[in-house]
PAROKOL-751459 format. One record per residue (C-alpha): residue in one letter; x, y, z. Coordinates in steps of 0.02 Angstrom, whole numbers, plus 50000, padded with zeros to 5 digits. Each point is the difference from the previous one (the first is absolute). Layout:
! residues N
ATOM res    px    py    pz
ATOM   A     X     Y     Z
...
This chain:
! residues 533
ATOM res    px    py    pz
ATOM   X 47554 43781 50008
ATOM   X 49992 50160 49901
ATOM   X 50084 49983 49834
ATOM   X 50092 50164 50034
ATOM   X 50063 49972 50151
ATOM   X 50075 49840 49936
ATOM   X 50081 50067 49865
ATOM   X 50075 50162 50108
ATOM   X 50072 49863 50117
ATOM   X 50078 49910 49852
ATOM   X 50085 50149 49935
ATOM   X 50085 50053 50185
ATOM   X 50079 49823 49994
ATOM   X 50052 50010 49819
ATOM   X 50094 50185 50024
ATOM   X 50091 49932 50183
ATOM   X 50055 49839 49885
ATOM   X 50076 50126 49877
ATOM   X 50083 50100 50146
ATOM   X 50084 49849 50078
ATOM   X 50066 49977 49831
ATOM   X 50084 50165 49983
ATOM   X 50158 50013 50073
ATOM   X 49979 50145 50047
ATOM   X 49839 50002 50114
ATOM   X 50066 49836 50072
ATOM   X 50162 50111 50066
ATOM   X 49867 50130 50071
ATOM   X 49906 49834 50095
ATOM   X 50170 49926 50071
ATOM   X 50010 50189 50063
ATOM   X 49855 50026 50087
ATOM   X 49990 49840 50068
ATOM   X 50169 50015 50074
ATOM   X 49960 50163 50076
ATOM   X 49837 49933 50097
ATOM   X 50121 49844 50065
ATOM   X 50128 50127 50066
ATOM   X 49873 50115 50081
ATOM   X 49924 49835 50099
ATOM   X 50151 49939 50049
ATOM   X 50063 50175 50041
ATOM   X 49838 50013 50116
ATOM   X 50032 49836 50091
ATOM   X 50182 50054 50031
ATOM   X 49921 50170 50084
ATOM   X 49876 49898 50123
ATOM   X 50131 49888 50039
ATOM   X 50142 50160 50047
ATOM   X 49856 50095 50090
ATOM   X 49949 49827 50107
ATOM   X 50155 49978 50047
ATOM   X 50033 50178 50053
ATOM   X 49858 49995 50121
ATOM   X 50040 49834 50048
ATOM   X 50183 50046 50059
ATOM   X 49964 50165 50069
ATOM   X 49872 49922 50122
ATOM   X 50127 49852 50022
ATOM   X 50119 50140 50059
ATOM   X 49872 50110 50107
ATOM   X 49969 49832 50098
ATOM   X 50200 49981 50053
ATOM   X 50043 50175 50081
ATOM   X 49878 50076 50174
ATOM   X 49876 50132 49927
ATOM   X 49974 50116 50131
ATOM   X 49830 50088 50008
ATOM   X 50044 50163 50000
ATOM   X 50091 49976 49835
ATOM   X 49837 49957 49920
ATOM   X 49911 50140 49929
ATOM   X 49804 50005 49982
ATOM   X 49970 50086 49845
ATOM   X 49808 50009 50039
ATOM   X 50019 50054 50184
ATOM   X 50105 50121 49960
ATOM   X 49925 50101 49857
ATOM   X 49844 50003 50138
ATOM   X 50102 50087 50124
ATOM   X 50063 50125 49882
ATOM   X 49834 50034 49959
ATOM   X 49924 50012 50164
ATOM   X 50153 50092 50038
ATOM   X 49987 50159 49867
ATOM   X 49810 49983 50067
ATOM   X 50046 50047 50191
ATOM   X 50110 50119 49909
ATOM   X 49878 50077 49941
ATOM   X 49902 50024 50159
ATOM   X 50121 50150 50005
ATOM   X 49899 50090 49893
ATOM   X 49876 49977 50082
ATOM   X 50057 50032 50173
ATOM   X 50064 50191 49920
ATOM   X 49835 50022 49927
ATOM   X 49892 49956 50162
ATOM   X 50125 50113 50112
ATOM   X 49994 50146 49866
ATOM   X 49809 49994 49995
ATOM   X 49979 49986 50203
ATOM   X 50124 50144 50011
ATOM   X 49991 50190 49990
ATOM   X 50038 50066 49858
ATOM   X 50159 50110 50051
ATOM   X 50076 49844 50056
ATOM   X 49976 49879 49861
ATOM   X 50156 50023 49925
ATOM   X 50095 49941 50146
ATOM   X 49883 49849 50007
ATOM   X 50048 49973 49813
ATOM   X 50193 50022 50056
ATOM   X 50012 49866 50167
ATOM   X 49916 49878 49902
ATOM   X 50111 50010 49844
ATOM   X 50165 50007 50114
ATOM   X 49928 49861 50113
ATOM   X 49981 49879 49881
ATOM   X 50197 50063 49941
ATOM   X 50075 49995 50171
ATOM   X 49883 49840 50040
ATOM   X 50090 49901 49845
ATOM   X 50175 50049 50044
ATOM   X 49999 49914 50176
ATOM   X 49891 49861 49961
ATOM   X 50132 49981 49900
ATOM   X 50160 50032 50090
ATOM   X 49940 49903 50172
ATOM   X 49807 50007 50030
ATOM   X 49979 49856 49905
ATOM   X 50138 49928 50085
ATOM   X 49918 50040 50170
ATOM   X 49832 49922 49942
ATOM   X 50016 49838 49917
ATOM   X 50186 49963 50044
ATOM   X 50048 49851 50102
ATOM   X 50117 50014 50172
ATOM   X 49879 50017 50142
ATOM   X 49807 50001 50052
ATOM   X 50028 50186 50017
ATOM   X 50094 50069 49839
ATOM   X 50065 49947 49838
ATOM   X 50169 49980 49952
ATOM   X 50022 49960 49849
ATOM   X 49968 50093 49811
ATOM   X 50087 50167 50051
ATOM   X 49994 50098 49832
ATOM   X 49936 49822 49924
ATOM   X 50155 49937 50001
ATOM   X 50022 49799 50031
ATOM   X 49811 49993 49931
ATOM   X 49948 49811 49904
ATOM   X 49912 49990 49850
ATOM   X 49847 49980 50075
ATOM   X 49912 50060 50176
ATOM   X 49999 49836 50122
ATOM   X 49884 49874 49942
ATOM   X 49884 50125 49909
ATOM   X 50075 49969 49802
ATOM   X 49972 50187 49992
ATOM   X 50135 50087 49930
ATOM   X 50130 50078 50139
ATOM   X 49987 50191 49941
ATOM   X 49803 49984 49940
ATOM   X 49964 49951 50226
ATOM   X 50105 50154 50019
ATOM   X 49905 50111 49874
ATOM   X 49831 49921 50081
ATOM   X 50055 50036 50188
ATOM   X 50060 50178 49962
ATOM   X 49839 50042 49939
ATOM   X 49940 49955 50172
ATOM   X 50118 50080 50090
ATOM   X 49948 50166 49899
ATOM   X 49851 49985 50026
ATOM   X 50028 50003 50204
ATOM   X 50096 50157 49969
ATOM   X 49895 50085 49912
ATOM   X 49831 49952 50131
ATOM   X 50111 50083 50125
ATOM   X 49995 50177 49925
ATOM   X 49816 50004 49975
ATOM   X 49991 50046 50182
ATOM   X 50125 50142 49996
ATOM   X 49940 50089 49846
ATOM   X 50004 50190 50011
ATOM   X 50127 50047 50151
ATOM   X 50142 49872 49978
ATOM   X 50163 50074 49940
ATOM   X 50073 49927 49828
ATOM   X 50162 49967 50103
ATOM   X 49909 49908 50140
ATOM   X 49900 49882 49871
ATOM   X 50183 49961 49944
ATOM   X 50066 49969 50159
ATOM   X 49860 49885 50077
ATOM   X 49963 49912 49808
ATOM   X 50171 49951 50024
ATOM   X 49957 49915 50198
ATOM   X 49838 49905 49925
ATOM   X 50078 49924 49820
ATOM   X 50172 49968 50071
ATOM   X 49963 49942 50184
ATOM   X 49840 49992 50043
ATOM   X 49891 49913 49857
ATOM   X 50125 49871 49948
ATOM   X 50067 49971 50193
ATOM   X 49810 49976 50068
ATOM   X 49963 49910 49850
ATOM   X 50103 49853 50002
ATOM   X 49944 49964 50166
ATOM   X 49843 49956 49902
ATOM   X 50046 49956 49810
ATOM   X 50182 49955 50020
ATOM   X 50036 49817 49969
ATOM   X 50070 49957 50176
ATOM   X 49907 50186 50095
ATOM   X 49937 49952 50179
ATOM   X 49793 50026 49985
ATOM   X 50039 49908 49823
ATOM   X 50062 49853 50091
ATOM   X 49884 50003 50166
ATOM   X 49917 49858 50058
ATOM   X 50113 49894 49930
ATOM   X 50131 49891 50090
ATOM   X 50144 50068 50074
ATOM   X 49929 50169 49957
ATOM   X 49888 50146 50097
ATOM   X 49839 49942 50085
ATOM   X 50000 49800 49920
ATOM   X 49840 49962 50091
ATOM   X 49936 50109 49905
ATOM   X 49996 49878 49847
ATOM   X 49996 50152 49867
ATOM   X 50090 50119 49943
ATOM   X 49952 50214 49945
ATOM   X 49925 50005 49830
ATOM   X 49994 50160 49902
ATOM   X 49969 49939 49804
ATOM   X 50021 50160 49924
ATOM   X 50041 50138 50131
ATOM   X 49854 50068 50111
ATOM   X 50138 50017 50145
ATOM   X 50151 49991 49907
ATOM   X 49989 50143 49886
ATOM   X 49802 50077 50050
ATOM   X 50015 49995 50210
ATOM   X 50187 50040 49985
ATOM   X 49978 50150 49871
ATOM   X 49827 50063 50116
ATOM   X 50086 50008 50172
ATOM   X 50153 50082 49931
ATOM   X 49890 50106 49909
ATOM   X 49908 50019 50171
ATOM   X 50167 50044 50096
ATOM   X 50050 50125 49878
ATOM   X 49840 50096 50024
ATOM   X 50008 50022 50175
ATOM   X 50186 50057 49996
ATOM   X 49926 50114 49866
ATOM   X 49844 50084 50091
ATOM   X 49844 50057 49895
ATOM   X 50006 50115 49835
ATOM   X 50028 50179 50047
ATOM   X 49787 50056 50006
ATOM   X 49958 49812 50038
ATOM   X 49834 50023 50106
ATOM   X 49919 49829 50052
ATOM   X 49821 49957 50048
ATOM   X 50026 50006 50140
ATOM   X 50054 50163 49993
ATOM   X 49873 50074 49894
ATOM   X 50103 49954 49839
ATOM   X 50033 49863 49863
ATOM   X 50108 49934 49887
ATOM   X 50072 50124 49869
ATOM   X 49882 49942 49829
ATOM   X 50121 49917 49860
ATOM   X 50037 50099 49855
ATOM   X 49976 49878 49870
ATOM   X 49889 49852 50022
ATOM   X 49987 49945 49805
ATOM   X 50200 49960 50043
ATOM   X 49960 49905 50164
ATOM   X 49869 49896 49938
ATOM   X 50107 49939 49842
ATOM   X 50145 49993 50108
ATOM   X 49890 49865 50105
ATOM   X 49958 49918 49864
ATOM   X 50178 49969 49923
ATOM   X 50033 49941 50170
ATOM   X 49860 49859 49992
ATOM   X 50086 49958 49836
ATOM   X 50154 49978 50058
ATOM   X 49954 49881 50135
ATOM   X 49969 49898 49867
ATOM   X 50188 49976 49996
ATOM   X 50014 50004 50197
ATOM   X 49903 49863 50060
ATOM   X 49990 49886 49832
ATOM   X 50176 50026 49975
ATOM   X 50049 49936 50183
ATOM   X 49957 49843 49967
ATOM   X 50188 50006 49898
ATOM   X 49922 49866 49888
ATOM   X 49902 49984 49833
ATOM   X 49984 49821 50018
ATOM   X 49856 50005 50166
ATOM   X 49867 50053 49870
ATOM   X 49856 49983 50132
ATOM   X 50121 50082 50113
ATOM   X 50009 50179 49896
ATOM   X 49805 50016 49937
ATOM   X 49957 49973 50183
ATOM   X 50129 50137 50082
ATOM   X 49932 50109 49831
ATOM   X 49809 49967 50041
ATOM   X 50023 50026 50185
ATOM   X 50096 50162 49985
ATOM   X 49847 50058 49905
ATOM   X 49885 49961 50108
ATOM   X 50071 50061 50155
ATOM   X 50031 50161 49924
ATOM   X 49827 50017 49917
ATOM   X 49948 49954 50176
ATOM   X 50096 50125 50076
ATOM   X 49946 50150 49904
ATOM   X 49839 49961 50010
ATOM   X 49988 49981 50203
ATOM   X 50104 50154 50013
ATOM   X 49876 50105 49898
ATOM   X 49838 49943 50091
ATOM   X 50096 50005 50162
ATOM   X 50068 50179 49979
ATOM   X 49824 50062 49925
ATOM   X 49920 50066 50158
ATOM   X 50147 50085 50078
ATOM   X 49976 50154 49860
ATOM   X 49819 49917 49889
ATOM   X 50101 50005 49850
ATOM   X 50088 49868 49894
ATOM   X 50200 50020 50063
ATOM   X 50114 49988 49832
ATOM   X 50125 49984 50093
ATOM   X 49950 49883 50147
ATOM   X 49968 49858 49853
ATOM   X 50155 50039 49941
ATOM   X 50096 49946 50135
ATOM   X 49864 49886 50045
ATOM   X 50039 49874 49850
ATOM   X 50192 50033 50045
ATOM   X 49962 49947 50190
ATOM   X 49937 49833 49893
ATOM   X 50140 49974 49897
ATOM   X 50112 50032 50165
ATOM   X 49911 49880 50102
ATOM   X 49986 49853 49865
ATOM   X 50169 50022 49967
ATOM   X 50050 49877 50151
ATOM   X 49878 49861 49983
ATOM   X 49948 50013 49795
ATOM   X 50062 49817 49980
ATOM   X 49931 49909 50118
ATOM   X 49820 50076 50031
ATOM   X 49847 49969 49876
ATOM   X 49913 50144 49924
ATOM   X 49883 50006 50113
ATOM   X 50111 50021 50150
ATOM   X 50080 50140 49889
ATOM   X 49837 50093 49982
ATOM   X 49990 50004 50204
ATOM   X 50205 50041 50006
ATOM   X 49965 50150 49888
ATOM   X 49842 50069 50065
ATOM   X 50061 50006 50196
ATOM   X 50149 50086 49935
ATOM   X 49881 50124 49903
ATOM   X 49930 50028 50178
ATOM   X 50180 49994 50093
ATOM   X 50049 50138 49886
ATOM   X 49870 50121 50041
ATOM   X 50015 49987 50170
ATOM   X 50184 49995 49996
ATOM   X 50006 50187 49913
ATOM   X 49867 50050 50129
ATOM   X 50119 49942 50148
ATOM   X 50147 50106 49933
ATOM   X 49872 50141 49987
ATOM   X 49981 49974 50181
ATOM   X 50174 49966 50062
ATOM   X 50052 50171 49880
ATOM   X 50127 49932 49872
ATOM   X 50001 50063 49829
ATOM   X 50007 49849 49892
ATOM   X 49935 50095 49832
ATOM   X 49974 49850 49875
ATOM   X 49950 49886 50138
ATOM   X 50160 49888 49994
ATOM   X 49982 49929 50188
ATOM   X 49845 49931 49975
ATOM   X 50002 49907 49829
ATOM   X 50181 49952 50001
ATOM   X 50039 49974 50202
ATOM   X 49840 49960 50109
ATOM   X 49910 49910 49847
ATOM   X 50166 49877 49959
ATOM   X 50004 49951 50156
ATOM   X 49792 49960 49983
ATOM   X 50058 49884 49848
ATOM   X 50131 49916 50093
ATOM   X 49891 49964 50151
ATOM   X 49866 49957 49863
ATOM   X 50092 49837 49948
ATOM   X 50001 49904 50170
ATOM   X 49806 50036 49980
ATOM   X 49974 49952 49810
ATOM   X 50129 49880 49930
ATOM   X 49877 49882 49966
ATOM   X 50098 49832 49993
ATOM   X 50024 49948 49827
ATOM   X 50154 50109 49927
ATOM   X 50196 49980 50067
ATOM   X 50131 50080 49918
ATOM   X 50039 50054 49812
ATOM   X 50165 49907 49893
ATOM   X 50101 50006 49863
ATOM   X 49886 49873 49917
ATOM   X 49846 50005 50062
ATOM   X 49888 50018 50179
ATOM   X 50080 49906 50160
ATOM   X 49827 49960 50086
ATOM   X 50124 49866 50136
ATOM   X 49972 50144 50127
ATOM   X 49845 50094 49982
ATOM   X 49964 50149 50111
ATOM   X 49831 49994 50074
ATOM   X 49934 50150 50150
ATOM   X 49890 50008 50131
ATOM   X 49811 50024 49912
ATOM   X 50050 49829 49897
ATOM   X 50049 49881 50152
ATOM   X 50184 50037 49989
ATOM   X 50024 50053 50198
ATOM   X 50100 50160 50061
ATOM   X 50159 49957 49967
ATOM   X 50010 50084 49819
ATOM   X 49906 50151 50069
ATOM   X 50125 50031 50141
ATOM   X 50151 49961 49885
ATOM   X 49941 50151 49899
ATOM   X 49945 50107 50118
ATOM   X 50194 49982 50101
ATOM   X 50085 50024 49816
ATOM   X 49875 50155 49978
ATOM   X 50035 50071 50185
ATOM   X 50163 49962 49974
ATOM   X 50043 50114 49823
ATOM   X 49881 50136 50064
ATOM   X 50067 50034 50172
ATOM   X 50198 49981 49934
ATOM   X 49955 50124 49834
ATOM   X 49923 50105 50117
ATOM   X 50119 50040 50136
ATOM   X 50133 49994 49872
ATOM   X 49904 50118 49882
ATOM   X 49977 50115 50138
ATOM   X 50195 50009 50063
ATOM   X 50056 50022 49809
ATOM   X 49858 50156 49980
ATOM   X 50039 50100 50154
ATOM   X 50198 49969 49964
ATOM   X 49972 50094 49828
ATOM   X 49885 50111 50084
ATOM   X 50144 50038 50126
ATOM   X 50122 50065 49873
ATOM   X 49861 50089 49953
ATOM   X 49976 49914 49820
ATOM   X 49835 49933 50013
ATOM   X 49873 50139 49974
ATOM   X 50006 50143 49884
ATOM   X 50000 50191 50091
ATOM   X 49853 50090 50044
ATOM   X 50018 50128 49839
ATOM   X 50004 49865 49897
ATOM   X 49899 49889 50033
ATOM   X 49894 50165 49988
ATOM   X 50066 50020 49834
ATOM   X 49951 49825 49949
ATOM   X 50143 49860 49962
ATOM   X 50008 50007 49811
ATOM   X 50071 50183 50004
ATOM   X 50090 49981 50176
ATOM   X 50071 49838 49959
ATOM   X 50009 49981 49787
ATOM   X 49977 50185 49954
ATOM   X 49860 49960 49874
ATOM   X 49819 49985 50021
ATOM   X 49895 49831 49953
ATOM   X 49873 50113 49890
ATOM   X 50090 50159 49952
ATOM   X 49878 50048 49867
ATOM   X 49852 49993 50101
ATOM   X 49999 50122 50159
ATOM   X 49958 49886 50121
ATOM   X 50087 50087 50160
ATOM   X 50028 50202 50030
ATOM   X 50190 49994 49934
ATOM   X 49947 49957 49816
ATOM   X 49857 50132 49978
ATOM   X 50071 50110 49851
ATOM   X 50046 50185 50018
ATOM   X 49875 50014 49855
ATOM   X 49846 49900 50004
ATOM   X 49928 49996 49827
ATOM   X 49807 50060 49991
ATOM   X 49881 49843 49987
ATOM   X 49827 50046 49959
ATOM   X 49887 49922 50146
ATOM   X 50131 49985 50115
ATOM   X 50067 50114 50150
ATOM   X 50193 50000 50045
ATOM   X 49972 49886 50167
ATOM   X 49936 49866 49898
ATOM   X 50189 49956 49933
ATOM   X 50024 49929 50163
ATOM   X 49825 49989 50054
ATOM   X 49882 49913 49902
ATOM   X 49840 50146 49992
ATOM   X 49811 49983 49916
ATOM   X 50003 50119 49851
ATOM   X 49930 50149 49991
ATOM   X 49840 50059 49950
ATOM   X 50075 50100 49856
């Protein structure tokens, strides 16, 4: 051993000997010494409080009945709020694809239905649309919720938070609204779009709805026993909407439309015409493409749960798909009709994908999404073309995404469900009752459940859509008058134009046009080649 080291060693024991000694480093020991003893036994007392704490209070939660709907799902809910500021946010996209699709002199009423839409839509949700749609009392209507009063803690069975189900189903329900107007843009009167907004959030949505998506609605329930058609063995399935809010939205949109009549100057092929061009399609194509986004929050969000994992990436992938499908078909389909690439045909040719996935996203593979999307790419095309034909004015193309290509999607899931995937719960995937369609062995039965539920909707919407429209259009509310519609509906209707510093119509040409070198007077409204000087 080093001699050092010994001797260092030696030293340390000799100065602690002389410390124990002193009295006054032995009162500084007793100290410390006591202070670590406290601060264990202090520390055992704590773990015994706590354990005993827990211990009781899960003691007591075993005595009393917990119902379900007192439980709250942290975790499910936070993913519905989510997915519900995401369909929000479709809104913006919704104003932006209208806007762009539109003429210019009529973008500021476009701006101004969508904004009081969404207003009016929140109100009655509120007051008794909710109430209407996922209510109990009958297989018809809801009963139950009026102004959310009497609500539980939670939504049924879900663990989702009471008010974050109504937050997530009044984005739906605003989003049906505001499909309707796309239809009507530049002739409807700002009073009529009150007056009939308040027929489809109040009545008509949330009414038709529950038939589908309320907890004891009729084509819910079908197939079932004691309830409509129990041979049937199934029941209608709509995951995220492609009838509920896309075929209901598209055939009122449709009814509105023909009440209306064509634009003013609305010539159609037929005729020797066309569609009037969109004034902005830089705002239509990101208006598209916030839309796509928010489906994100549409069809993931559905499944109400952030426990079925598998469940969301494979609504999220096959919402992709089918609408990267879509806008693909749609521009290769549409090519020949003009030999150019159609901006907008593969605009609404993705949203004819989103539309149609909408129904089936959680039960079809990706594959069976690709196909879903790419027929309604197709359907979409030739939808627009048919209203050409049958001369009504649909001027964003409305009818054809949102109407004839949800109830594609709907029909789509008798054909696809391929058999593996049931339903989505509060803690995880139910796979006890999988769905499976005709192309994977499953028989008819699911096919003609949907197709009933989908005939069903359209036809009721429809007719009722239609009485509601001519009624307004009776007390002469519906449609603007001749001079202004002539005028266009942002000065006619809001007194201020959508672009007021450029001089994009004849009424906002200066007194004094300033001299622009290279540039003649008619090219302020006109765009001209300069001039050789």
């Amino acid at each position: 051993m080093n001699p050092e080291v010994s001797s260092e060693r030696v030293n340390k024991l000799a100065r602690l000997g002389a410390r124990i000694r002193d009295p006054e480093w032995r009162r500084y020991g007793y100290a410390l010494l006591g202070g670590k003893l406290i601060g264990v036994i202090l520390s055992l007392m704590a773990i015994v409080i706590i354990a005993s704490l827990i211990g009781g209070s899960a003691g007591a939660a075993s005595d009393p009945v917990v119902k379900a709907n007192e439980i709250v799902n942290p975790l499910n809910t936070v993913w519905v709020l989510i997915s519900a500021f995401l369909v929000f946010g479709m809104q913006a996209g919704f104003t932006m694809l209208e806007a762009g699709f539109c003429r210019s002199r009529e973008t500021v009423n476009v701006l101004m239905e969508c904004v009081v839409d969404t207003c009016l839509c929140g109100l009655l949700f509120y007051a008794f649309g909710f109430a209407f749609m996922f209510g109990t009392g009958s297989p018809w209507i809801g009963k139950e919720f009026f102004f959310l009063q009497g609500a539980p803690d939670t939504y049924g069975a879900t663990g989702v938070s009471f008010l974050a189900f109504w937050l997530f189903q009044f984005a739906f329900a605003d989003t049906c609204s505001t499909i309707t107007s796309g239809a009507m843009i530049g002739r409807t009167s700002f009073v009529g779009d009150l007056i009939y907004s308040v027929a489809v959030s109040g009545f008509i949505y949330p009414i038709i709805g529950h038939w589908a998506w309320g907890p004891d609605g009729w084509l819910a329930l079908m197939g079932s026993a004691g309830n409509f058609l129990p041979a049937l063995g199934t029941g209608f399935h709509d995951f995220a909407g492609s009838t509920v809010v896309h075929t209901i939205g598209g055939f009122i949109a449709l009814a509105g439309a023909i009440a209306l009549g064509p634009r003013i100057g609305r010539k159609f092929r037929k005729d020797g015409g066309g569609p009037f061009l969109p004034h902005d399609l830089t705002i239509a194509c990101i208006g598209g493409l916030l839309l796509w986004f928010g489906w994100y929050g549409f069809n993931p969000g559905s499944t109400l749960s952030a426990m079925d994992f598998n469940g969301i990436g494979r609504v999220a992938a096959n919402t992709t798909l089918a609408a990267c499908a879509g806008g693909m078909a749609a521009m290769f389909y549409a090519y020949p009709m003009a030999k150019k690439w159609d901006m907008g045909f593969t605009v609404n040719g993705f949203l004819a994908g989103l539309v149609a996935i909408t129904c089936p996203c959680y039960w079809v593979s990706p594959g069976a999404s690709i196909i879903i999307g790419a027929i309604a790419g197709i359907i979409v095309v030739a939808a627009v073309n048919l209203l050409e034909w049958l001369r009504i004015d649909d001027p964003i193309g409305a009818v054809p995404v949102h109407g004839i290509c949800g109830i594609w999607g709907t029909l789509s899931l008798g054909l696809f469900a391929c058999g593996k995937y049931g339903l989505a719960g509060p803690f995880g995937a139910d796979t006890s009752a999988p769905l499976k369609g005709l192309l994977y062995g499953g028989g008819t039965n699911l096919l003609a459940a949907q197709a009933i539920g989908s005939l069903v909707v359209t036809v009721t919407v429809f007719a009722i859509a239609l009485v509601v429209m001519y009624s307004v259009k009776a007390i002469g509310r519906l449609r603007v008058s001749k001079e202004g519609e002539l005028d266009g509906l942002d000065i006619h209707e809001h007194g201020v134009p959508a672009y007021p510093e450029y001089a994009l119509n004849h009424w906002a040409i200066p007194s004094a046009v300033p001299t622009i070198p290279g540039y003649t007077e008619s090219s302020i409204t006109t765009p001209v080649s300069k001039s050789k000087n």
